[in-house]
C-alpha positions in Angstrom: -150.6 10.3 157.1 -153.8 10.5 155.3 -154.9 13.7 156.5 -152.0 16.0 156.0 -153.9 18.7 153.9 -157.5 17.9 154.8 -159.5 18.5 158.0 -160.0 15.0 160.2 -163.4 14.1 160.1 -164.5 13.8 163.7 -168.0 13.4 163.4 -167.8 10.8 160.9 -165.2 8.4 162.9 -167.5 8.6 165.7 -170.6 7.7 163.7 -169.0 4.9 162.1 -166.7 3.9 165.4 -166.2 5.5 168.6 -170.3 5.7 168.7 -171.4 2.2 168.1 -172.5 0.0 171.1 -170.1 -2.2 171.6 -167.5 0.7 171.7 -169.4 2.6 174.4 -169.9 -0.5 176.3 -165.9 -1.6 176.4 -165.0 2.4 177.3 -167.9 2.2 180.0 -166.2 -1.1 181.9 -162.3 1.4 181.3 -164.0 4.1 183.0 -165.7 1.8 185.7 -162.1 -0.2 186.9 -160.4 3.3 186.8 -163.3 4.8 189.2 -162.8 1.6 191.6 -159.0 2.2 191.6 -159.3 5.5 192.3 -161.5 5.0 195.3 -159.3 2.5 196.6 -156.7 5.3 196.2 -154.2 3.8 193.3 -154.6 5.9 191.4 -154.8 9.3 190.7 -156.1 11.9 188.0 -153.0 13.2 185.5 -150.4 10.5 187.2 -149.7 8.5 184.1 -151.1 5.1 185.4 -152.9 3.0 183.8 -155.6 0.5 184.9 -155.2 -3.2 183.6 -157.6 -6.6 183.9 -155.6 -9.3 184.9 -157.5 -11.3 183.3 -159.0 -9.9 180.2 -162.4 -8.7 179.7 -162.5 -10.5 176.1 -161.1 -13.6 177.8 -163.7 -14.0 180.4 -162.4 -11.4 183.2 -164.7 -8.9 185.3 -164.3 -5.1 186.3 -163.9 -6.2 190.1 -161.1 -4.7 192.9 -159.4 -8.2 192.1 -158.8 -8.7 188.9 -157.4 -5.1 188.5 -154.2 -4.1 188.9 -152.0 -0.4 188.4 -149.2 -0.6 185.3 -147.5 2.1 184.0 -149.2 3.5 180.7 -146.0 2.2 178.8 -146.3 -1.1 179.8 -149.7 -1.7 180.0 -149.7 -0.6 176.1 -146.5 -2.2 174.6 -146.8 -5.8 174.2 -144.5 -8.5 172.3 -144.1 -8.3 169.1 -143.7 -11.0 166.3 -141.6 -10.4 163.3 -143.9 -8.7 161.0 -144.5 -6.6 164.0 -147.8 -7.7 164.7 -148.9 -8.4 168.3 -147.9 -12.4 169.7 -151.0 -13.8 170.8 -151.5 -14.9 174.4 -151.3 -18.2 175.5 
């Protein structure tokens, strides 16, 4: 834990991170798919769903009604695991 007897520098990690473009722009196209599942009624605010891409934005997919889908928030974040633990790569 590198901050057990320090304060967490907020406004630093989101300087150097959660305030760069490209950041914005990927948390922009989360909040977008969960706003059109939630108009479609799929979801709801506090129920512990999460909103997946079928096909991933980083492999081509779009923030449209039909290539989202409802998974639960521990599925949607778990994925296989290799060995060394690190994350198997799609195929």
């Amino acid at each position: 834990m590198p901050y057990v007897n320090k304060p967490r520098p907020y406004k630093r990690e989101y300087e150097n991170y959660d305030g760069t473009e490209a950041v914005k722009k990927k948390r922009a196209q989360r909040n977008k798919a969960r706003r059109i599942m939630e108009r479609a009624g799929m979801v709801h605010k506090g129920d512990g769903k999460d909103v997946d891409h079928k096909t991933p934005l980083s492999r081509g997919g779009n923030t449209t009604r039909r290539n989202l889908r409802v998974k639960s928030a521990s599925d949607n974040r778990s994925f296989p695991r290799n060995p060394d633990h690190g994350v198997k790569r799609n195929k």
